[in-house]
C-alpha positions in Angstrom: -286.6 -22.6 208.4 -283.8 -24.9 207.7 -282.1 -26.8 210.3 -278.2 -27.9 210.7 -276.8 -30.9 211.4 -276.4 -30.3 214.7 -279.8 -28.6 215.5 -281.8 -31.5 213.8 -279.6 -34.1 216.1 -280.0 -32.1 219.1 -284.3 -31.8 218.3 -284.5 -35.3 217.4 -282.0 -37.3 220.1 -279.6 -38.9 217.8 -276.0 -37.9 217.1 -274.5 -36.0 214.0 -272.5 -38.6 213.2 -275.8 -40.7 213.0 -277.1 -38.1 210.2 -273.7 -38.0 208.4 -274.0 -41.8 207.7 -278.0 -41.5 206.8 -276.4 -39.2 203.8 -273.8 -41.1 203.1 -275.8 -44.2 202.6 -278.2 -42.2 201.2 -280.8 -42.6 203.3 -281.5 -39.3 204.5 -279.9 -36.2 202.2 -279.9 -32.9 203.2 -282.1 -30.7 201.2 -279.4 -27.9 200.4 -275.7 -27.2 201.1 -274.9 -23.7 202.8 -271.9 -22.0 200.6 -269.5 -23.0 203.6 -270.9 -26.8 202.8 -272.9 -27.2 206.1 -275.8 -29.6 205.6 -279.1 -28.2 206.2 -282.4 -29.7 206.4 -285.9 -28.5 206.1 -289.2 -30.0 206.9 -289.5 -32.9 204.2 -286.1 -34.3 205.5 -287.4 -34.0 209.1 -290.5 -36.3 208.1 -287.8 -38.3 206.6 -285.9 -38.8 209.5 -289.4 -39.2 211.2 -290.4 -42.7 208.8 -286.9 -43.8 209.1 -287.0 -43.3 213.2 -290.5 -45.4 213.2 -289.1 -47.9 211.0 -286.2 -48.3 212.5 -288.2 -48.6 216.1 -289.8 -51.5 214.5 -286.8 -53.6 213.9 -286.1 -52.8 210.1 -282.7 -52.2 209.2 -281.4 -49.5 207.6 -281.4 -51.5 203.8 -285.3 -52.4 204.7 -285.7 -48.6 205.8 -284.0 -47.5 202.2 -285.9 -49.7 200.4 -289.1 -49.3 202.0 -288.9 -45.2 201.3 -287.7 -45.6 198.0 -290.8 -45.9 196.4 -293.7 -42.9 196.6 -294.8 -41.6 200.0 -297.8 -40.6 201.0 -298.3 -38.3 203.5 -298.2 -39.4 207.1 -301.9 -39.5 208.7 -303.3 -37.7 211.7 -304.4 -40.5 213.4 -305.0 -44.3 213.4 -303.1 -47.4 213.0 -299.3 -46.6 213.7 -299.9 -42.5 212.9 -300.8 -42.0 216.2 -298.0 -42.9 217.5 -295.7 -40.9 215.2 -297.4 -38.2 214.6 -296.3 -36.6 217.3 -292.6 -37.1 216.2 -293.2 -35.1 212.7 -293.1 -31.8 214.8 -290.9 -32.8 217.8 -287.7 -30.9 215.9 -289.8 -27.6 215.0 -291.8 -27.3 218.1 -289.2 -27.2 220.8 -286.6 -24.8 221.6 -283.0 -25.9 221.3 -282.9 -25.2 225.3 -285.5 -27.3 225.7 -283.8 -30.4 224.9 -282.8 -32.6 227.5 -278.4 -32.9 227.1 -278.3 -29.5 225.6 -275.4 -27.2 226.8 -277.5 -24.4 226.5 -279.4 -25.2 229.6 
């Protein structure tokens, strides 16, 4: 299931221009283009957005977020230490409804 722009804003609380700069910085690309050039994003971006949303909770800036997932990633753990915490947050865009969404027109 791939996501647009607007859906993954809507499902994670942040705006769309928010996501445009991530990609334009280059911090968060989208995985594929539709052939009308809509971004779309699939689950590995959504973890993505989900590291860069707990780093960026913990004070770093976006340049200490880019550097910090630069490097290899391993995958996010179930539980313990920070995980916990954000675990929750890897599945928040895929598990509810676009209705669901507190602000959403649809409701």
């Amino acid at each position: 299931m791939l996501l647009t722009v607007g859906e993954l804003a809507r499902r994670c609380g942040l705006t769309v221009r928010t996501l445009h700069h991530y990609d334009a910085i280059g911090l968060l690309k989208p995985s594929v283009r539709s052939a009308a050039g809509y971004r779309l994003y699939d689950r590995a971006n959504i973890e993505c957005l989900h590291r860069i949303q707990a780093l960026h909770q913990l004070g770093l800036s976006l340049t200490a977020i880019g550097d910090a997932l630069s490097g290899p990633q391993a995958p996010l753990p179930a539980g313990g230490g920070l995980a916990h915490k954000t675990a929750p947050l890897l599945h928040t865009a895929w598990s509810l409804p676009a209705s669901a969404v507190p602000g959403d027109a649809s409701t």
